[in-house]
FIMARVEX-185444 format. One record per residue (C-alpha): y, z, x; residue number from 1. Coordinates in steps of 0.001 Angstrom, whole numbers. Example, Ala and Ser with C-alpha at 12.3 -4.5 7.8 and 13.67 -1.06 7.14 Angstrom:
FIMARVEX-185444
> c2	c3	c1	i
> -4500	7800	12300	1
> -1060	7140	13670	2
end
This chain:
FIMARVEX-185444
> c2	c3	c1	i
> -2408	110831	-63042	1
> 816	109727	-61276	2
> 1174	105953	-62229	3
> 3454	105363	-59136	4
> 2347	104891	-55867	5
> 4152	102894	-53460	6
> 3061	99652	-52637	7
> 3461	97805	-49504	8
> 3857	94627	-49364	9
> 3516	91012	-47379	10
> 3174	88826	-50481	11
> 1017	86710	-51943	12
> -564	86140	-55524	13
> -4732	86123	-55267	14
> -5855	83176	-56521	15
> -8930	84529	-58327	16
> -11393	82376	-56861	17
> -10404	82902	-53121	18
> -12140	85297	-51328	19
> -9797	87546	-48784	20
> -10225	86984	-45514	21
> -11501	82820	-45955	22
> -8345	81822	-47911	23
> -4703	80536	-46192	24
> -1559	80190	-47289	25
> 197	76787	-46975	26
> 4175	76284	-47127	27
> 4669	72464	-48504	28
> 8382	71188	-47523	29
> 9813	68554	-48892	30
> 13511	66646	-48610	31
> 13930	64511	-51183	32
> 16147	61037	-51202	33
> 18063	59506	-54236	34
> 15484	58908	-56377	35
> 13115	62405	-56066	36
> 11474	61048	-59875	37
> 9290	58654	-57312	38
> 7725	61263	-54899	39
> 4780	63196	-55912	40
> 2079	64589	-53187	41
> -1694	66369	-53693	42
> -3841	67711	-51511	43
> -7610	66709	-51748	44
> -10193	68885	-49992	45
> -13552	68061	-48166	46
> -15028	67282	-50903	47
> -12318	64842	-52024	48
> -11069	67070	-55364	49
> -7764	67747	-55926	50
> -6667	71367	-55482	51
> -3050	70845	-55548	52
> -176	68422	-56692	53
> 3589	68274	-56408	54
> 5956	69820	-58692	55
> 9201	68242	-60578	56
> 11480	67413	-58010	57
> 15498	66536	-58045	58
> 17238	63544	-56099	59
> 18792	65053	-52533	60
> 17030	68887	-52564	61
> 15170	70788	-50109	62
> 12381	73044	-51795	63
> 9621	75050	-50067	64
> 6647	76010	-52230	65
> 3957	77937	-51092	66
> -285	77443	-52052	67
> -3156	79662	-51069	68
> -6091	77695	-50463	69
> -9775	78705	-49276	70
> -9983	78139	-45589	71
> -11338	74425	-44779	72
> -9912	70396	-43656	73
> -7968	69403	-46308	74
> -5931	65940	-46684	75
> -2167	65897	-47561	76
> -1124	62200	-49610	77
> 2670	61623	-50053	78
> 3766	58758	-52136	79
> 6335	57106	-53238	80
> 6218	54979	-56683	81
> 8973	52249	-55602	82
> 6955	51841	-52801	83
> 9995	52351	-49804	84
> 9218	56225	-49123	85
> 11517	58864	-49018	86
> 13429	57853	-45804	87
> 16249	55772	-44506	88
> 16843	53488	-46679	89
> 18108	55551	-50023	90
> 18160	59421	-48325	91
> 17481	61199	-45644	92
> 14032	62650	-46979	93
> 11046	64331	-44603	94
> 8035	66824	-45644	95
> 6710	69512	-43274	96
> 3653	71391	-43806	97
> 3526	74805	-42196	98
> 1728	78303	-42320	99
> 1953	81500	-40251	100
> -1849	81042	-38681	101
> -583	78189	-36190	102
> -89	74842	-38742	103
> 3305	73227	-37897	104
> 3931	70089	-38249	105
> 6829	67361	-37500	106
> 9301	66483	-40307	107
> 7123	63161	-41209	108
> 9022	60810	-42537	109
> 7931	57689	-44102	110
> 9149	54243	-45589	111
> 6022	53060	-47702	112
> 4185	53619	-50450	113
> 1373	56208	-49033	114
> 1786	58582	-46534	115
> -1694	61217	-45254	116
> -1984	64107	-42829	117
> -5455	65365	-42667	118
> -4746	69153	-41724	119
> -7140	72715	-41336	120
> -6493	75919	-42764	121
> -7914	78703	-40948	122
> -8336	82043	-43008	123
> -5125	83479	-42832	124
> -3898	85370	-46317	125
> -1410	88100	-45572	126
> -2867	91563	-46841	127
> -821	93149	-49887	128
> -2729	96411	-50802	129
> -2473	97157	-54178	130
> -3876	97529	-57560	131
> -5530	94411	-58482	132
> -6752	95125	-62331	133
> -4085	93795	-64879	134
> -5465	96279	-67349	135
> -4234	99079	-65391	136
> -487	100864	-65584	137
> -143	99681	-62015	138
> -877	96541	-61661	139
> 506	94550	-58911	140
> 419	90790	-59826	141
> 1233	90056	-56177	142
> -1713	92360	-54731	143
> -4564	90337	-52522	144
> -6624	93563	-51720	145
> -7538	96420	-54073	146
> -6102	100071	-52657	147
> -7652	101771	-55524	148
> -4735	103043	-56976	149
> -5505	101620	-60116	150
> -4730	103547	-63113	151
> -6329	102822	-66352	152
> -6340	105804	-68365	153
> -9691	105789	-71348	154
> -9689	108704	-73615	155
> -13367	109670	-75920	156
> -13664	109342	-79398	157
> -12854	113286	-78933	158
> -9416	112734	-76989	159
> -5690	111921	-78000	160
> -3853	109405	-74468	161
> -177	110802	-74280	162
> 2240	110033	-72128	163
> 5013	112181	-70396	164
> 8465	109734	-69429	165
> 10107	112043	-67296	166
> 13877	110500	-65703	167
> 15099	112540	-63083	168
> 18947	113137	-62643	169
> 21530	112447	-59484	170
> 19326	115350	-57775	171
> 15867	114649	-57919	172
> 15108	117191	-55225	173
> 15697	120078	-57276	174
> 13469	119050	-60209	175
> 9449	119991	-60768	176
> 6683	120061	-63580	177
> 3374	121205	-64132	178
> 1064	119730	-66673	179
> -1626	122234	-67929	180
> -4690	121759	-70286	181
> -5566	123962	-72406	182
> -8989	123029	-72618	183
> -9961	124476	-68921	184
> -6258	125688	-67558	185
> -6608	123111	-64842	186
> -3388	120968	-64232	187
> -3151	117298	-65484	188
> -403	116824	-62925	189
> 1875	118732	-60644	190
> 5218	117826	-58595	191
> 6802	120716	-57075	192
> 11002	120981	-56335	193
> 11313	118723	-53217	194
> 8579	115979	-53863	195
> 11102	113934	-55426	196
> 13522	112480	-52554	197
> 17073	110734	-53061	198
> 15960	107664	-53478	199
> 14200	108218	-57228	200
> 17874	108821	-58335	201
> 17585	108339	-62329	202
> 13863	107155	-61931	203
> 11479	106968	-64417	204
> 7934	108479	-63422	205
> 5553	107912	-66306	206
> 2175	110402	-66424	207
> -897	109260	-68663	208
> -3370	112096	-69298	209
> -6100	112651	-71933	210
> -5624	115541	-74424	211
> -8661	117298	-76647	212
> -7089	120671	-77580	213
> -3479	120343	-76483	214
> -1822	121060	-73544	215
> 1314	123365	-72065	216
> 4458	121873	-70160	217
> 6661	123419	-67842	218
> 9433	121983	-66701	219
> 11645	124303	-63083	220
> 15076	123155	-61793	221
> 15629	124819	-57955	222
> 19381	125241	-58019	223
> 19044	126261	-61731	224
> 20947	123549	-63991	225
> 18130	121501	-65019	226
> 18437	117657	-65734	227
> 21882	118402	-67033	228
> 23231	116309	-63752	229
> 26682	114664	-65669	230
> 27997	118907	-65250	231
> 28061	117987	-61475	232
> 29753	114691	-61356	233
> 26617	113026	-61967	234
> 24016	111359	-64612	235
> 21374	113437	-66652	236
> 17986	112981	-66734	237
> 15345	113029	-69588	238
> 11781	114170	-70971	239
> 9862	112362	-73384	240
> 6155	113083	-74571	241
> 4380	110156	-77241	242
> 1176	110002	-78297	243
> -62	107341	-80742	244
> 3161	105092	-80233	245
> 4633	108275	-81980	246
> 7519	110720	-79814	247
> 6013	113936	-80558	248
> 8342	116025	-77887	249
> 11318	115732	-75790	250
> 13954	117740	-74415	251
> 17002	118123	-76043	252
> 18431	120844	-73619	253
> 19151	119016	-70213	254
> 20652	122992	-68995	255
> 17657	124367	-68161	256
> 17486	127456	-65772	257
> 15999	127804	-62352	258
> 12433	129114	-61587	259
> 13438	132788	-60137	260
> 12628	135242	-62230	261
> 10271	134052	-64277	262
> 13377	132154	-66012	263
> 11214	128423	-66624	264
> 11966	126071	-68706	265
> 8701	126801	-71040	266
> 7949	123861	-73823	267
> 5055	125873	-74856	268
> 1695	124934	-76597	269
> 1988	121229	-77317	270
> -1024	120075	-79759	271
> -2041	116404	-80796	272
> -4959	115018	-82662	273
> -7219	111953	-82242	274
> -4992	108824	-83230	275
> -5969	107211	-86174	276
> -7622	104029	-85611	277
> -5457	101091	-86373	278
> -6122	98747	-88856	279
> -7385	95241	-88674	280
> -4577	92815	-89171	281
> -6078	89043	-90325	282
> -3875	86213	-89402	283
> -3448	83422	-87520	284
> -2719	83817	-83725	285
> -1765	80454	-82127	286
> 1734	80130	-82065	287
> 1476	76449	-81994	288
> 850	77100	-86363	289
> 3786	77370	-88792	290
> 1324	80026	-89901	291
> 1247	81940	-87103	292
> 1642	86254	-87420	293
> 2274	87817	-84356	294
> 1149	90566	-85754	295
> -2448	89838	-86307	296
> -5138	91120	-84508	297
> -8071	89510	-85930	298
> -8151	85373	-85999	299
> -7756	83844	-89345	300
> -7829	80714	-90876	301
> -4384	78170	-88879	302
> -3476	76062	-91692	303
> 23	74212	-90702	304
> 622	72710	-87248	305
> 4428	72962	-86082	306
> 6079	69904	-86121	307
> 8661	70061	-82863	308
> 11979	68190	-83467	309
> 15731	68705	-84270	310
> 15657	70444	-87590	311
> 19517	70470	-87497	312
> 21005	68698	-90323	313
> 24074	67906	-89048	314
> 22595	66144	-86091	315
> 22444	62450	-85601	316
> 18555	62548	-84803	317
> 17618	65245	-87505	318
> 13916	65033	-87945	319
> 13157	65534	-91657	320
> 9578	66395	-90558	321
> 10394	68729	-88222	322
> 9172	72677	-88979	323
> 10654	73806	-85290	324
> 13287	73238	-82688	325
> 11493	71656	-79779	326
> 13923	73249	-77132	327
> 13551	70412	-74500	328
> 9956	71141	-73421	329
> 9778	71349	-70488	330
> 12960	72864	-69424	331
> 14626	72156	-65785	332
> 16068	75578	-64737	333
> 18193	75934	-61857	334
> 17979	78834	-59164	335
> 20437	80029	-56724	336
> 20373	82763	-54554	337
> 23224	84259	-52247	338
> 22339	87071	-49367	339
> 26578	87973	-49881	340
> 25735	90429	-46610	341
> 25794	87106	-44369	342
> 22854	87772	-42374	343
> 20041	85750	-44125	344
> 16701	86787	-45150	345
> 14785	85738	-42399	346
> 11748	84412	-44612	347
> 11545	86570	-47215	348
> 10037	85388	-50338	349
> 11177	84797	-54041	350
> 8655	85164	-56684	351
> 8398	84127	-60365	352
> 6031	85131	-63100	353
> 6266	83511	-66523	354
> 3001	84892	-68190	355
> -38	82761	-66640	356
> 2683	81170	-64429	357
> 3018	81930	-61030	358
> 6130	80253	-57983	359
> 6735	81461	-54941	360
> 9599	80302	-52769	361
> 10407	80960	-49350	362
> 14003	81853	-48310	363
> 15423	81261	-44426	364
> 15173	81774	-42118	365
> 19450	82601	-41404	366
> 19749	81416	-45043	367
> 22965	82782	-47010	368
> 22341	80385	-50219	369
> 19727	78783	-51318	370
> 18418	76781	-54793	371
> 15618	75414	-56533	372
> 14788	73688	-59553	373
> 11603	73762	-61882	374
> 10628	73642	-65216	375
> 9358	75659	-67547	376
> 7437	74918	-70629	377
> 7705	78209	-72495	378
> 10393	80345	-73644	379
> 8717	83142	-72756	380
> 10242	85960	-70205	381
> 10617	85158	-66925	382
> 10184	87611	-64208	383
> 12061	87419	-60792	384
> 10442	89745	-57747	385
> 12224	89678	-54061	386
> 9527	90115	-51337	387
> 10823	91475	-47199	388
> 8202	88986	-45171	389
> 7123	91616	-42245	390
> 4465	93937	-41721	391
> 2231	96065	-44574	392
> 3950	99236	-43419	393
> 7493	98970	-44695	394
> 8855	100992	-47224	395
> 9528	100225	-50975	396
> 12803	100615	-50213	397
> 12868	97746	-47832	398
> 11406	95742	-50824	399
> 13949	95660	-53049	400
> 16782	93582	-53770	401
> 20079	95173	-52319	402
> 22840	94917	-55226	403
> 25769	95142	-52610	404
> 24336	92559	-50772	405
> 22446	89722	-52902	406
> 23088	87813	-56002	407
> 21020	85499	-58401	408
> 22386	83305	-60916	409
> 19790	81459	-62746	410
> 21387	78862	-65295	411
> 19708	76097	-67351	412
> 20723	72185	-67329	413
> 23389	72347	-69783	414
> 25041	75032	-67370	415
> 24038	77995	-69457	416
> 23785	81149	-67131	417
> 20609	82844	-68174	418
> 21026	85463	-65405	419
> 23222	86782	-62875	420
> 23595	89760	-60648	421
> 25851	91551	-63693	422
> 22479	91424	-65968	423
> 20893	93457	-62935	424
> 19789	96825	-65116	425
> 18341	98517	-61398	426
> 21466	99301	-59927	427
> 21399	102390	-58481	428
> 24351	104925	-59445	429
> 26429	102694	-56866	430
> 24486	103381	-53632	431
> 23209	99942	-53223	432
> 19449	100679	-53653	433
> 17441	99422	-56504	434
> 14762	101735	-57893	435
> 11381	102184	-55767	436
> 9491	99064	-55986	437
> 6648	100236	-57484	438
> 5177	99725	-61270	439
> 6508	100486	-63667	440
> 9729	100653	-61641	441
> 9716	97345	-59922	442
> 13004	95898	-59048	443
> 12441	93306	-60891	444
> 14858	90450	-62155	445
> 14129	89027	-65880	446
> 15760	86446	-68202	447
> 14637	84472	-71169	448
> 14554	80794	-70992	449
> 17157	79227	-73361	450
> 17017	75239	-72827	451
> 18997	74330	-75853	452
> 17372	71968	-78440	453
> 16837	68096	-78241	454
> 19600	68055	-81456	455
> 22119	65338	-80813	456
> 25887	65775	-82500	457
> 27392	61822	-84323	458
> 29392	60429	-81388	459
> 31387	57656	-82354	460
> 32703	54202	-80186	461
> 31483	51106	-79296	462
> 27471	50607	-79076	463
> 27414	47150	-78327	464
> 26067	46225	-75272	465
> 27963	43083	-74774	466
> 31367	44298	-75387	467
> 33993	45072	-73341	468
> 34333	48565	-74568	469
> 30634	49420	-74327	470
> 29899	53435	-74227	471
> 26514	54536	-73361	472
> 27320	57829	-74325	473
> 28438	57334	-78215	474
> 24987	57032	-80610	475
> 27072	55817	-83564	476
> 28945	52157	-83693	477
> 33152	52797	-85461	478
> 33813	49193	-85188	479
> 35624	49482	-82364	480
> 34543	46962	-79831	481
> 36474	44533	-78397	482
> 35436	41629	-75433	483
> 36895	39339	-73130	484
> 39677	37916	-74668	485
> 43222	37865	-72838	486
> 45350	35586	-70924	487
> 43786	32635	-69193	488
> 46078	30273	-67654	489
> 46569	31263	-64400	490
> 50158	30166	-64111	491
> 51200	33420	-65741	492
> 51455	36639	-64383	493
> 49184	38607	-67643	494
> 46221	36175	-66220	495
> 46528	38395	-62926	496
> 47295	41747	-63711	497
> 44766	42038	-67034	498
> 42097	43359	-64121	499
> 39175	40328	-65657	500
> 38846	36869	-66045	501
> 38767	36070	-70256	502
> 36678	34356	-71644	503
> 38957	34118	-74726	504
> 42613	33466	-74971	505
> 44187	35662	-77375	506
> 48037	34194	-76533	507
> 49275	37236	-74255	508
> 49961	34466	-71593	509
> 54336	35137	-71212	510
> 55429	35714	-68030	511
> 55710	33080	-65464	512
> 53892	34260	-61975	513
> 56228	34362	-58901	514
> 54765	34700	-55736	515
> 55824	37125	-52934	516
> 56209	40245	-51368	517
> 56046	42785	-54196	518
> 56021	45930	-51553	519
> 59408	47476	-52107	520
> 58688	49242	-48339	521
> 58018	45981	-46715	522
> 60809	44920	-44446	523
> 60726	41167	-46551	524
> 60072	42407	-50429	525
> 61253	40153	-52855	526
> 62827	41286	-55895	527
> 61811	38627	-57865	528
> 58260	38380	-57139	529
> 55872	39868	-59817	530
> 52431	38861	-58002	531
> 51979	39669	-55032	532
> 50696	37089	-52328	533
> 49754	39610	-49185	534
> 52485	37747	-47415	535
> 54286	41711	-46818	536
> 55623	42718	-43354	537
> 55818	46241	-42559	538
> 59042	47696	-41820	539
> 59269	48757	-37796	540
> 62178	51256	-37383	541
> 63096	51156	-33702	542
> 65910	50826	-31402	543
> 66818	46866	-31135	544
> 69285	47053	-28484	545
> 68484	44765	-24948	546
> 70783	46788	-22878	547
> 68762	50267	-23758	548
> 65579	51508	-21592	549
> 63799	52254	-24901	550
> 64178	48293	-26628	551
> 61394	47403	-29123	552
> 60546	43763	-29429	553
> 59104	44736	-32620	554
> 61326	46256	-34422	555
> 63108	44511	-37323	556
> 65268	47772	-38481	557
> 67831	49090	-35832	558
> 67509	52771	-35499	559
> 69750	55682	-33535	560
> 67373	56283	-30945	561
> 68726	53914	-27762	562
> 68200	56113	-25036	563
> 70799	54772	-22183	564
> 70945	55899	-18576	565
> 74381	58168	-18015	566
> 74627	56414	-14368	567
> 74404	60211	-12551	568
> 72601	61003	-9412	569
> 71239	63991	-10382	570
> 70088	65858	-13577	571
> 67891	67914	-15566	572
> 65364	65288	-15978	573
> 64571	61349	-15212	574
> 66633	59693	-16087	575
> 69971	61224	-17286	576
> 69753	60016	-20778	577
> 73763	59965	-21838	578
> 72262	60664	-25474	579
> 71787	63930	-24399	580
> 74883	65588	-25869	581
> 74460	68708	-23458	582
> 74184	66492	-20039	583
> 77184	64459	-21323	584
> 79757	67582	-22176	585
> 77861	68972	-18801	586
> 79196	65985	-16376	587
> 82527	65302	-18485	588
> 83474	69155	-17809	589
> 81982	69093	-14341	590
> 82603	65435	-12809	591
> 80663	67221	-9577	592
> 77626	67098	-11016	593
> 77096	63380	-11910	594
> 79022	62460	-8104	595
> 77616	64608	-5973	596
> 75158	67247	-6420	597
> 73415	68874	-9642	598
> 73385	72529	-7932	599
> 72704	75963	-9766	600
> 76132	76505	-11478	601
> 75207	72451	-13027	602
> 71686	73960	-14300	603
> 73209	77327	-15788	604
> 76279	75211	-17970	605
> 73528	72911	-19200	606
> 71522	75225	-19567	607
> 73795	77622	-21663	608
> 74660	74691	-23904	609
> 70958	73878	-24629	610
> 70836	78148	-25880	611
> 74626	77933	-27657	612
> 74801	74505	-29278	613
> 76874	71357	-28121	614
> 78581	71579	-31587	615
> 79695	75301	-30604	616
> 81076	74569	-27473	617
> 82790	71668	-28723	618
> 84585	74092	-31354	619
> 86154	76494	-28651	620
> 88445	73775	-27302	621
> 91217	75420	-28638	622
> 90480	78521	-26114	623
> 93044	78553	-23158	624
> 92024	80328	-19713	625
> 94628	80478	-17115	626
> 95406	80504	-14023	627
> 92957	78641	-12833	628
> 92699	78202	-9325	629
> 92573	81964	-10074	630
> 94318	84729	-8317	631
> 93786	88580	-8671	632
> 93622	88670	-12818	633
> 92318	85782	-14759	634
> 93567	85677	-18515	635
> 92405	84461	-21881	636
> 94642	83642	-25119	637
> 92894	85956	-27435	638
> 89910	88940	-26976	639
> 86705	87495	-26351	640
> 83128	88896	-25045	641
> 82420	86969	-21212	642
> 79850	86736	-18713	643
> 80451	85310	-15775	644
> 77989	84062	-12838	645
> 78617	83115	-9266	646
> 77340	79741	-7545	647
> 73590	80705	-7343	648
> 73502	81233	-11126	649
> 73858	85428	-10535	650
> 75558	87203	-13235	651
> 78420	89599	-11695	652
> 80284	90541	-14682	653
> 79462	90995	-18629	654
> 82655	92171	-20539	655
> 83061	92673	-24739	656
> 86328	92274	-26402	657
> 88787	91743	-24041	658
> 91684	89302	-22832	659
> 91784	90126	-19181	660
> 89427	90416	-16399	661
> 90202	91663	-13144	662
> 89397	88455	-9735	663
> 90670	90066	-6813	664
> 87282	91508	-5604	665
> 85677	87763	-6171	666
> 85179	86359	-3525	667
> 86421	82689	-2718	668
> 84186	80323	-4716	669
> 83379	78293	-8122	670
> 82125	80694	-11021	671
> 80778	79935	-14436	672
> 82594	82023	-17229	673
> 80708	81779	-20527	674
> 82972	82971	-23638	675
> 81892	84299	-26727	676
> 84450	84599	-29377	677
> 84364	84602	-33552	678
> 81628	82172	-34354	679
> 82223	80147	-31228	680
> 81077	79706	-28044	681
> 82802	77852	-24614	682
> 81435	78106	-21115	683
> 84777	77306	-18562	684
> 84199	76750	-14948	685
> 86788	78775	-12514	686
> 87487	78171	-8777	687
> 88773	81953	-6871	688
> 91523	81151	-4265	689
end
């Protein structure tokens, strides 16, 4: 039989003493303040027992953890050892209790020592079909309902169990088998070319069938180069047969021809006999023994309990006694999750299996990054499953983690990483996918705990509590420690800068203490003070002149920024600062437009200076343009490029590289010639008789 079948899944271990259809699911909240080693919860049912209690948790974390409980009134008690709750005064911390059958509540928070909701679950457990028997080659440890696709495989005393490992290449599609017995000629198993889709891209499909003569394999390729994918660009597949934890076949020619033709790939007549029983191996099977043989199969005698301890003897708390590292039992481990895609998970679920151990987290909704924290007492492997929350009809596909898109990085206290998305071994020749999410193909994540041991290198300093050099961190005393001893007459400056009073004078009293200003940016700073007496003024930069619109009572440093009035009726702007350098060379040029009128022809010379530069101007004094009253030619003392404008700021002329320009059609009037010559730049005003 085909061990794969695809399973769909909601999520949701069976608890094996819940019934389906009475039990409920219960997601417990919690947002811990500063000091999460007070807050604990447990739920007691009707009958007052407690059917659930609170996890490990850390100071300032969010974590979700999910419970299936029979249907029934249940009591929630949160407490708080200090006695203040989890609230307000040391955190922001709440608890929620929710489930997807209509139980909501508020974000309770709570400032004693005892907090209760008394709370109903109606049956509501998510159906995940699946095979439920853990003895079978698919078994689904998430499964609440049996599908009967179980697959437990029990050969006679007359039969040999083998097993066919058959990994397709980069084009599944093309590949088929048939499985024959010899016994009867009926197939074991057949898959013919097209069966297998894209998406079992170098899968492994394992087939477990029971063999009393022997049996015949064939093995067909539609386009006719077998599992011998790398030839196209792509990976090969494989073919292995064992029986009796032996490898009696597999295929060692990947180039196997199509099916045309009678041209199959033919493995012929493959015979086994019965295994041979195995046998009994005596020993002692609790691990907790120094005895212990993994090994064994049959109890025998445990002689030698383990001592746990540092057995390092370099370390400053090497236990003599010790016969095993105890590896920090139990062991915080740290969980984060990133959906790298940006758009959440919208309540999926993140499972955990550490042999009899079972977590489930929720992630999201809209979450890109979430952690938790627990502990495990083992150092056993640790299994990591990603569950799509949705309906019972999505595909396996759907149900696996997305490489391109998701990352996990476990790592343990001391900052080890244990995992991350590198270790990944289900990535999926670089489209994305992981394989099917099936057993024994489940996407899963796995790592083994490492915690580190409770070993403790010699630190050396100062262990005594009293002194002033104190380190909590050090385990071994070097003589080091020193206390209060310093200056103590407060007429010296050492007795205020040492940073503590003394309690012991040790004669580094020298300096004598001057008071003052000791600020060298404060407008009064002494020089000569060396402690400083807060008597510092702050330095106000600002224009101190009466006579300017702009005076600051204030200031106490003169700067250049006086703004006076130019005395003009007119300008670009209120009032006609003379600081500006443009309006000044503006109304010094043009007298007319600080007397009488700031026209067009005013606006276009200031204008032109504000574009050119007042320091350009001012450098083409040595320009000479003549005659001016103009007649019929106006002249200029060297070649220049001009533009010239009439009254209403028009331009009526734009000339390069010349010394001439020719008036007579100008009419009568003032014009603006701007000149543009080497590096400089000179705007002239002419009047045309």
């Amino acid at each position: 039989m085909k061990k794969l079948g695809y399973i769909f899944v909601i999520l949701f271990w069976l608890l094996a003493s819940t019934v389906l259809g009475q039990g409920s699911w219960l997601d417990i909240t919690v947002q811990t303040d500063n000091y999460a080693g007070e807050t604990s919860w447990e739920i007691l049912n009707e009958e007052e027992e407690v059917v659930a209690v609170s996890p490990p948790y850390q100071d300032n974390s969010l974590l979700t953890i999910t419970k299936l409980l029979p249907a029934g009134d249940y009591q929630f008690i949160m407490m708080d050892a200090f006695g203040d709750g989890i609230c307000c005064q040391f955190g922001d911390g709440f608890y929620r209790l929710h489930n997807a059958c209509g139980l909501d509540t508020a974000n309770y928070e709570f400032n004693t020592a005892v907090d209760t909701v008394d709370f109903t679950l109606n049956p509501c457990v998510p159906l995940v079909p699946g095979c439920t028997n853990d003895l079978a080659n698919n078994y689904n440890p998430w499964a609440t309902i049996d599908n009967g696709t179980c697959n437990v495989t029990e050969c006679d005393s007359t039969e040999t169990l083998v097993s066919m490992a058959l990994t397709l290449d980069t084009w599944p599609a093309e590949t088929g088998f048939t499985l024959v017995n010899i016994a009867d000629g009926q197939p074991y198993d057949q898959v013919i070319p097209g069966e297998f889709n894209f998406g079992d891209q170098l899968a492994t499909y394992t087939y477990d069938f029971c063999v009393s003569l022997g049996f015949e394999l064939i093995l067909v390729d539609e386009f006719g180069d077998g599992l011998n994918g790398s030839e196209s660009g792509g990976e090969d597949g494989a073919c292995v047969i064992t029986a009796c934890d032996t490898v009696i076949w597999e295929l060692e020619d990947l180039a196997f021809t199509g099916f045309d033709d009678g041209n199959t790939v033919y493995s012929g007549a493959i015979f086994t006999e019965p295994c041979p029983p195995e046998p009994d191996v005596f020993g002692c099977m609790d691990d907790d023994y120094v005895d212990y043989n993994p090994l064994a199969t049959v109890q025998d005698t445990c002689e030698t309990l383990h001592v746990w301890g540092c057995t390092d003897l370099a370390a400053f708390n090497y236990d003599s006694l010790a016969t095993i590292s105890d590896n920090n039992s139990p062991c915080p481990i740290n969980i984060t999750i990133e959906d790298d895609g940006g758009d959440g998970w919208g309540n999926s679920k993140l499972g955990m299996i550490q042999g009899d151990q079972q977590w489930l987290f929720t992630m999201g909704p809209g979450s890109f990054e979430q952690s938790w924290t627990i502990n495990l007492d083992s150092d056993a492997e640790v299994k990591l499953y990603y569950f799509q929350q949705g309906g019972a009809q999505q595909s396996s596909q759907e149900l696996a983690f997305q490489t391109l898109h998701n990352s996990v990085l476990i790592t343990n206290e001391a900052g080890d990483t244990l995992l991350s998305e590198g270790t990944n071994p289900f990535f999926n020749n670089g489209q994305g996918a992981l394989q099917p999410f099936d057993e024994p193909n489940w996407p899963t994540y796995s790592f083994i705990p490492y915690c580190g041991d409770s070993c403790e290198p010699f630190s050396y300093g100062c262990t005594d509590e009293l002194a002033q050099n104190y380190n909590a961190e050090v385990n071994t005393e070097d003589g080091s420690c020193y206390y209060q001893a310093g200056c103590t007459q407060a007429g010296y400056l050492e007795y205020y800068t040492q940073g503590y009073e003394a309690d012991f004078d040790n004669g580094s009293c020298e300096t004598l203490a001057v008071f003052g200003c000791t600020d060298v940016y404060a407008f009064n700073y002494d020089p000569e003070a060396n402690v400083d007496n807060d008597s510092c003024i702050p330095v106000v930069v600002d224009c101190m002149d009466p006579e300017a619109y702009n005076y600051n009572v204030e200031a106490n440093v003169s700067s250049d920024n006086c703004l006076y009035d130019a005395g003009c009726i007119g300008g670009p702007g209120e009032p006609y600062w003379l600081n500006d350098l443009c309006y000044a060379w503006v109304i010094e040029a043009d007298p007319y437009c600080c007397s009488n009128e700031w026209d067009n022809t005013c606006q276009a010379t200031y204008d032109y200076c504000s574009v050119t530069g007042i320091e350009a101007i001012l450098a083409g004094e040595d320009l000479t343009v003549y005659p001016n009253p103009v007649g019929d030619v106006l002249t200029i003392n060297q070649n220049v490029d001009l533009e010239v404008f009439d009254y209403s700021g028009r331009m009526i002329a734009s000339k390069n590289n010349i010394n001439t320009i020719e008036t007579s059609l100008w009419a009568p009037g003032m014009y603006t010639v701007c000149i543009a010559y080497g590096s400089r730049s000179v705007v002239k005003r002419i009047i045309k008789q």
